[in-house]
C-alpha positions as CSV (number, residue, x, y, z in Angstrom):
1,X,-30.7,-95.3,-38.1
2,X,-27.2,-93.1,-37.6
3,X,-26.3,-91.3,-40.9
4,X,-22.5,-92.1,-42.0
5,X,-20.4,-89.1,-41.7
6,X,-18.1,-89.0,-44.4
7,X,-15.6,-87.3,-42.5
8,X,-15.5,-89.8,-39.9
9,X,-13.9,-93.6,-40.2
10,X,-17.0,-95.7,-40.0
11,X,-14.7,-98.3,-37.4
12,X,-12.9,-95.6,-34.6
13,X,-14.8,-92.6,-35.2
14,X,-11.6,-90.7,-35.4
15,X,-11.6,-87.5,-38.2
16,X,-10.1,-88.9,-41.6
17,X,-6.9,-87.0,-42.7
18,X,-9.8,-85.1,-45.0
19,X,-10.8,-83.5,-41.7
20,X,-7.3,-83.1,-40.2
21,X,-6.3,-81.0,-43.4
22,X,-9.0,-78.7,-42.5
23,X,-7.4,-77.6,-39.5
24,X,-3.9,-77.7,-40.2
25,X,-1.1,-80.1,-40.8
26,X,-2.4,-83.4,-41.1
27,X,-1.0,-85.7,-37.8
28,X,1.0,-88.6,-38.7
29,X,0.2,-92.1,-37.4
30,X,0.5,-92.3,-33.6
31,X,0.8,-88.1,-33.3
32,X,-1.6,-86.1,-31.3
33,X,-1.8,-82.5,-32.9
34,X,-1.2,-80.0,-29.5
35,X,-0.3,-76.6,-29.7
36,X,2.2,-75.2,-26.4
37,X,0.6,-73.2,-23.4
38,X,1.6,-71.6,-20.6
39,X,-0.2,-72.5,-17.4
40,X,-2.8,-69.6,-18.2
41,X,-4.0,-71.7,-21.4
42,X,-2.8,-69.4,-23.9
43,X,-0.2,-70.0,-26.4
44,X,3.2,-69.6,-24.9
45,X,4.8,-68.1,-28.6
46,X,1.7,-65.5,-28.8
47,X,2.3,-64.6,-24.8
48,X,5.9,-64.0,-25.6
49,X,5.9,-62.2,-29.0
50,X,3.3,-59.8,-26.6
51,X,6.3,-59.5,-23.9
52,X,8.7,-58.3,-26.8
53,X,6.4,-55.8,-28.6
54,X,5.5,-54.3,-24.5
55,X,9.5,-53.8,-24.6
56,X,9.7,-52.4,-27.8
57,X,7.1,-50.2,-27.1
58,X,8.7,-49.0,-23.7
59,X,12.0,-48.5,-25.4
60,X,10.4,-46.4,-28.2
61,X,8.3,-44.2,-25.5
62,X,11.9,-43.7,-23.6
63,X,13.8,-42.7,-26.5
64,X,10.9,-40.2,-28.0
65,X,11.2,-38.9,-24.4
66,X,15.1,-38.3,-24.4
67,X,14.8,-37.1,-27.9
68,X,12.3,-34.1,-26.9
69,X,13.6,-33.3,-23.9
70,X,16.9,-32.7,-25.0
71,X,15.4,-30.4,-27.7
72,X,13.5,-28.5,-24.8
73,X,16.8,-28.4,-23.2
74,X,18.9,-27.2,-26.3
75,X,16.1,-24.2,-28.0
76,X,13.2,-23.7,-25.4
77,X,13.5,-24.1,-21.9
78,X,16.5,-25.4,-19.2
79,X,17.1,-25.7,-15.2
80,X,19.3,-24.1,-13.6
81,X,20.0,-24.4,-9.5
82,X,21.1,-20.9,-8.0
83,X,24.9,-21.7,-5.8
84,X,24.8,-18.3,-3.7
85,X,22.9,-15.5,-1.8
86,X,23.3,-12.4,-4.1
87,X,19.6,-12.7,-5.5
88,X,17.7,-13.1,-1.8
89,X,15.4,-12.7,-1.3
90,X,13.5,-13.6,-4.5
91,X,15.7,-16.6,-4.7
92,X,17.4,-18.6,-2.2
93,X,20.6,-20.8,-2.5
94,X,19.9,-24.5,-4.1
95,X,16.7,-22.8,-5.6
96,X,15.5,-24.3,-9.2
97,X,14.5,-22.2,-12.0
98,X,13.2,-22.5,-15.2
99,X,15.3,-20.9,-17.6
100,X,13.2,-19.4,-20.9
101,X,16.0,-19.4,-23.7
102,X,14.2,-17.8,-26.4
103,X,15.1,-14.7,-24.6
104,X,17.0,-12.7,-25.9
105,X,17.0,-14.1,-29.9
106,X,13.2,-14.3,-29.9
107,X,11.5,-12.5,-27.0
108,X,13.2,-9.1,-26.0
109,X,15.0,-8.3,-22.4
110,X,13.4,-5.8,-20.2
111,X,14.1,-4.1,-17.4
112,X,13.2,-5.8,-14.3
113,X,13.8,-9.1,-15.8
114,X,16.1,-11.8,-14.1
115,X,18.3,-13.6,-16.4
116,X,20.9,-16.1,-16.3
117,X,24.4,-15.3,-17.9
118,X,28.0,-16.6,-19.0
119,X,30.9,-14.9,-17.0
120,X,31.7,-11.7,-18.9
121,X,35.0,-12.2,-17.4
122,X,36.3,-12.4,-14.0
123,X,33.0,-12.3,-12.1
124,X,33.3,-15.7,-11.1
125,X,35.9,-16.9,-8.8
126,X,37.5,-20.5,-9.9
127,X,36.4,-22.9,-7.9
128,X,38.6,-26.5,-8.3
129,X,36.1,-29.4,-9.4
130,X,35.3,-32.1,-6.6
131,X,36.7,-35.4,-7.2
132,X,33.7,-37.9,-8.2
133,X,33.6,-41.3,-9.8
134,X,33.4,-42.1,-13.7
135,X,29.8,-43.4,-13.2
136,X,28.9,-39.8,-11.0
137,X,30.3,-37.8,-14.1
138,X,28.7,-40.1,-16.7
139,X,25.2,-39.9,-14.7
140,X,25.3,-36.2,-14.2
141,X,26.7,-35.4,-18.1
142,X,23.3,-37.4,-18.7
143,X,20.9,-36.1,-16.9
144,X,22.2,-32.9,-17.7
145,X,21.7,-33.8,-21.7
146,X,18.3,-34.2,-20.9
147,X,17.9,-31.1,-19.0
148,X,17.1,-33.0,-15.5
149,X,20.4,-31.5,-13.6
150,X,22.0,-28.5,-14.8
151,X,26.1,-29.6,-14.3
152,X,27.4,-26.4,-15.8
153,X,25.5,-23.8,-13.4
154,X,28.4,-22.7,-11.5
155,X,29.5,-21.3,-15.2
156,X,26.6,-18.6,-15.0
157,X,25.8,-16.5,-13.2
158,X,22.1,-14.5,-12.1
159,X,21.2,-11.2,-11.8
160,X,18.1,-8.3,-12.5
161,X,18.4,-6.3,-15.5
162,X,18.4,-2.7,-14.1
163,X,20.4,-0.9,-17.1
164,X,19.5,-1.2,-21.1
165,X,21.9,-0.3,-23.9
166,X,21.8,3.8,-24.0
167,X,21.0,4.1,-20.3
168,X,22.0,6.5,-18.3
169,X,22.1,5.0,-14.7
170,X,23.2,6.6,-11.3
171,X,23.1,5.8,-7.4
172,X,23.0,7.1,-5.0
173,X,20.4,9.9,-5.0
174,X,19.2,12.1,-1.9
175,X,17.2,8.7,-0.9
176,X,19.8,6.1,-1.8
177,X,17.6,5.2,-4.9
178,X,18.8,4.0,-7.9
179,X,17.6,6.0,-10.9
180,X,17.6,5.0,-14.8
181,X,17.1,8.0,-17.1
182,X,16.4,10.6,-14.1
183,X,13.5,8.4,-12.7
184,X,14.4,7.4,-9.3
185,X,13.4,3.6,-8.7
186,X,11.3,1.9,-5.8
187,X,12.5,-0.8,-5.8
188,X,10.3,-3.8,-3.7
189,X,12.6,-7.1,-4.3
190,X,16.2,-5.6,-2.8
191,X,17.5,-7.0,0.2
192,X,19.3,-4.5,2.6
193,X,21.9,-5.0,5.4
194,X,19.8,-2.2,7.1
195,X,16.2,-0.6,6.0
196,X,18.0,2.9,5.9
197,X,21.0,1.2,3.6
198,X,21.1,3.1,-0.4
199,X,20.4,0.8,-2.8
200,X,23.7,0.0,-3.6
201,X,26.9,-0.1,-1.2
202,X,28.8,2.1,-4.0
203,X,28.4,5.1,-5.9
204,X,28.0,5.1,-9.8
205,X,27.3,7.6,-12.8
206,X,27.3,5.3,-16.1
207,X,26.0,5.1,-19.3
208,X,25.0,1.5,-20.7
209,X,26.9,1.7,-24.1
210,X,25.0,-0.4,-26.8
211,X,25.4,-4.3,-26.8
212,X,25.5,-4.5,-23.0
213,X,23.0,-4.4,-19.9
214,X,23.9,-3.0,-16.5
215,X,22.9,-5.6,-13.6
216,X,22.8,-6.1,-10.4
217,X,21.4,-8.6,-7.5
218,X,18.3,-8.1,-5.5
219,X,20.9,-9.0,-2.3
220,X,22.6,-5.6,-3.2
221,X,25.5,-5.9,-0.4
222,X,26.4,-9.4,-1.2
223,X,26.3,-9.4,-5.1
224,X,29.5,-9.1,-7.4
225,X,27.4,-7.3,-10.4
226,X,27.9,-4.0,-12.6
227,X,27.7,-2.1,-9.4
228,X,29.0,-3.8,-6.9
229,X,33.3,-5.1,-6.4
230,X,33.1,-5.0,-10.5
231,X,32.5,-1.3,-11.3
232,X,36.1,-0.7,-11.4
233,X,37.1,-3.3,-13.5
234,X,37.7,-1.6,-17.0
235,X,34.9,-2.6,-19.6
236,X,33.4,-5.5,-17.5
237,X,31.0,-4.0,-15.6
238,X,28.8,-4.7,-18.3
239,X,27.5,-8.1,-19.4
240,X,27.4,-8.4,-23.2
241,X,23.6,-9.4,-24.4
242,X,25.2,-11.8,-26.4
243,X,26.0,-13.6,-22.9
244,X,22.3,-14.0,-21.8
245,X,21.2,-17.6,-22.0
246,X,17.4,-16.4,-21.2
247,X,15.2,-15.1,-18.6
248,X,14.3,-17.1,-15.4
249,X,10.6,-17.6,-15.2
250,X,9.9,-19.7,-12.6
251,X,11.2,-21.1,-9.3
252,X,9.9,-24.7,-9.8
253,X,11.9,-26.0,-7.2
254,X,11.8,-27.0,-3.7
255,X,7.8,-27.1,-3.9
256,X,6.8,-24.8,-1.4
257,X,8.0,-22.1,-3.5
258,X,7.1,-22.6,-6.8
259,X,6.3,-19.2,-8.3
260,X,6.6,-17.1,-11.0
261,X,9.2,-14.7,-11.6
262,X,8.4,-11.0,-11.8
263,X,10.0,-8.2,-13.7
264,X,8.2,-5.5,-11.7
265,X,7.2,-3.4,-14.6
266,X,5.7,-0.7,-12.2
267,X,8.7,0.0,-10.9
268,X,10.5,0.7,-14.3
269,X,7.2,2.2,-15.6
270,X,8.6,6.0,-16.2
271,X,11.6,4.7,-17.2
272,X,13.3,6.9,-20.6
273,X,14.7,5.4,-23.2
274,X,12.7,1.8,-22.4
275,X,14.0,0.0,-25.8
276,X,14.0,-3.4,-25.4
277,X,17.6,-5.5,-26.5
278,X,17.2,-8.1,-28.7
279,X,20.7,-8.4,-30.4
């Protein structure tokens, strides 16, 4: 004999609005209680409050990302792309390095070291701006934020740190060396016009005075540096320290010559006088 259900109406069977409460809302006469799907049976409002929180999360990930790159950019570490020939052939035009800008506040120059610097004035030739479009400048004033493009790297220039503040550096001696503090240098990165060319296409006696570095490129007859077309300029043949935006490290672009930058300490081992700037 079937047991009543008290939940159920004896005559249709159908749950009594006991029943209904349960499980929600109670329906009204001649409703049907359905919740909306999507064609993948699950709840269209769940499936789109999912969509929103993916986007959210996306946006979050991409702003954390600009945030910390452009502090990379701005205290640690920057790109720069190299616009001429006067440091072949350790690096090549449209080369990319990575610039280390704790140098000099936090970790010391040294000789051998190749840094990037602001025009001490009148190194750099002015060049007239090519004409691009709003959305060109806005892209490239982006990505440069962000530390993807370096915009400004016609502004600097690159060279080796050959000469520290007290120096006493001359050229050229009965071999065409270069010599800091007496000790004549072999030096294994120059590029010559000719293997029996001196190590720099003019003559010079000089004393680094303190604040300054004496520089010059590895390309040593196609590099305006301390030696070369600006020795004669009075009191800019030396770059102030306080112009050094830091020390390129690496050549991290094109691929295929990805490398770390070397300050040859060898060469400058019996170097005199080897204190390190840090003003």
């Amino acid at each position: 004999m079937p047991v009543d259900d008290p939940e159920r109406d004896p005559e249709t069977a159908q749950p009594t609005r006991r029943e209904s409460a349960r499980h929600g809302k109670a329906p009204r006469h001649g409703e049907t209680d359905v919740t909306a799907t999507d064609d993948d049976g699950e709840p269209a409002a769940s499936r789109g409050r999912g969509i929103r929180l993916f986007i959210r999360d996306v946006l979050l990930i991409l702003v954390a990302a600009v945030v910390i790159s452009f502090l990379i950019k701005t205290f640690l570490f920057r790109s720069f792309y190299i616009p001429s020939e006067s440091m072949e052939s350790t690096l090549l035009v449209n080369d990319r390095v990575i610039v280390n800008q704790l140098t000099p506040e936090l970790m010391p120059i040294q000789h051998g070291d190749v840094v990037v610097f602001t025009d001490p004035g009148g190194w750099l030739t002015p060049t007239p701006e090519p004409e691009r479009s709003t959305l060109e400048e806005t892209v490239d004033t982006v990505l440069g934020v962000i530390g993807i493009t370096a915009p400004d790297s016609n502004d600097h220039l690159v060279k080796r740190v050959i000469g520290m503040p007290g120096d006493h550096i001359e050229c050229c001696g009965e071999f065409g060396q270069v010599s800091v503090n007496g000790i004549p240098l072999e030096e294994p990165y120059i590029q010559l016009a000719n293997p029996d060319d001196a190590a720099s296409p003019t003559e010079f006696d000089v004393t680094v005075p303190e604040g300054y570095l004496w520089v010059m490129g590895d390309n040593r007859y196609h590099s305006g540096d301390s030696a070369y077309k600006h020795q004669n300029d009075p009191g800019r043949e030396f770059v102030p320290i306080d112009n050094v935006v830091g020390r390129a490290v690496i050549i991290n672009w094109p691929v295929d010559r990805w490398t770390f930058l070397d300050n040859y300490p060898v060469v400058f081992a019996g170097v005199t006088g080897d204190e390190q700037a840090s003003e």
